[in-house]
C-alpha positions as CSV (number, residue, x, y, z in Angstrom):
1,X,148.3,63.3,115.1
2,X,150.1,62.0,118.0
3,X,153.3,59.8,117.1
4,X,153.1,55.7,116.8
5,X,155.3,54.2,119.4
6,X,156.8,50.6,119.3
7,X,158.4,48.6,122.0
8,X,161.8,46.3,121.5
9,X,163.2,44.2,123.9
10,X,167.0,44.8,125.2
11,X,169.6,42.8,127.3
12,X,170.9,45.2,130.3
13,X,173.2,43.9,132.4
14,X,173.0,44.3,136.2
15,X,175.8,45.6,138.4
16,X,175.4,43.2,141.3
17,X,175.4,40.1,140.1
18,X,175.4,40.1,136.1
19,X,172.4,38.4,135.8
20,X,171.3,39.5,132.7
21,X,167.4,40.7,132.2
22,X,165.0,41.9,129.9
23,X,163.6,45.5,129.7
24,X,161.1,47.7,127.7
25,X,162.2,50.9,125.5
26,X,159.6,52.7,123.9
27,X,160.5,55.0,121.1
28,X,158.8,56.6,118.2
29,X,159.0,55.0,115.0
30,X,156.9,57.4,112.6
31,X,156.1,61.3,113.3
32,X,153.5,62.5,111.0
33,X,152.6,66.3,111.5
34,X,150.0,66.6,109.4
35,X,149.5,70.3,107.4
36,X,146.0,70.7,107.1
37,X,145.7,70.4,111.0
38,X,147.5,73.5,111.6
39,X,146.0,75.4,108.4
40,X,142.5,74.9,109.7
41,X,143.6,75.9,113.3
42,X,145.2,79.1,112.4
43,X,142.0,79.2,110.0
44,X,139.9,78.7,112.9
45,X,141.6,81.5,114.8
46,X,141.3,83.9,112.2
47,X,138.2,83.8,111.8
48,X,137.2,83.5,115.6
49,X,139.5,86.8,116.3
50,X,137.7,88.4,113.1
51,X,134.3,87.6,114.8
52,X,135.2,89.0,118.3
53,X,136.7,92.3,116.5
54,X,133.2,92.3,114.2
55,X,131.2,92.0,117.9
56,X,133.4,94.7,119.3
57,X,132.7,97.1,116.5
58,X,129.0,96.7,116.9
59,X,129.1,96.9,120.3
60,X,131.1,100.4,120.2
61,X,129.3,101.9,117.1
62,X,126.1,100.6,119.3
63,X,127.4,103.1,122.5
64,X,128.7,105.7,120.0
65,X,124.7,106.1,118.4
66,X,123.0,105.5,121.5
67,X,125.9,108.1,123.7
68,X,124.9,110.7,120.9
69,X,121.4,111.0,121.3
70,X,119.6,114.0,123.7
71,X,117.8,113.0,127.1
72,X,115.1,113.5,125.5
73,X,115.4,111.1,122.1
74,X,116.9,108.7,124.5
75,X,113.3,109.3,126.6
76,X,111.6,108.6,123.4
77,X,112.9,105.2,122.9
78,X,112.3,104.1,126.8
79,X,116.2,104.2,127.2
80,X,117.9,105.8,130.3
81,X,121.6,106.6,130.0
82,X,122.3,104.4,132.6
83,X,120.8,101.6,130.1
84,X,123.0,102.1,127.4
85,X,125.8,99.3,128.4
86,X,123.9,96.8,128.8
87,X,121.9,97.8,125.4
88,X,125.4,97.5,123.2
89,X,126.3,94.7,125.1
90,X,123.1,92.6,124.2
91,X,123.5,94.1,120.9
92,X,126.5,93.1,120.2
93,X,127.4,90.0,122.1
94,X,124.0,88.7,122.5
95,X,124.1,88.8,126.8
């Protein structure tokens, strides 16, 4: 929440030839930091880091399975090892 600002009127003098004039200060009169802004943004982070780190798993455990596989099973499947990236990578992320 962004802080309310109000405006008051004050006499300054001038140097040259004290003719006095008005000018406009701004300051804040209320700052209201609200709590359950930050707890859903660090909640919000959580969570997005925990997906990312659940996406990475899968993508990992996805070129660990494939990786372990013979020429031959890999064959089977229609998968060359050359195809395995962008496999774990679709797999996982969805690309």
């Amino acid at each position: 929440m962004l802080p309310t600002v109000s405006t008051i009127r004050v006499l300054a003098g001038s140097d040259d030839n004290n003719i006095k004039r008005d000018s406009i200060m701004a300051y804040a009169t209320e700052i209201h930091a609200s709590h359950g802004d930050i707890t859903h943004r660090i909640a919000a982070k959580l969570k997005s880091a925990a997906q990312r780190f659940a996406n990475y798993r899968v993508y990992r455990k996805t070129v660990s399975e494939l990786s372990a596989l013979s020429s031959r099973e890999l064959d089977d499947l229609g998968i060359s090892r050359s195809m395995i990236k962008r496999i774990s990578l679709e797999a996982a992320y969805g690309l």
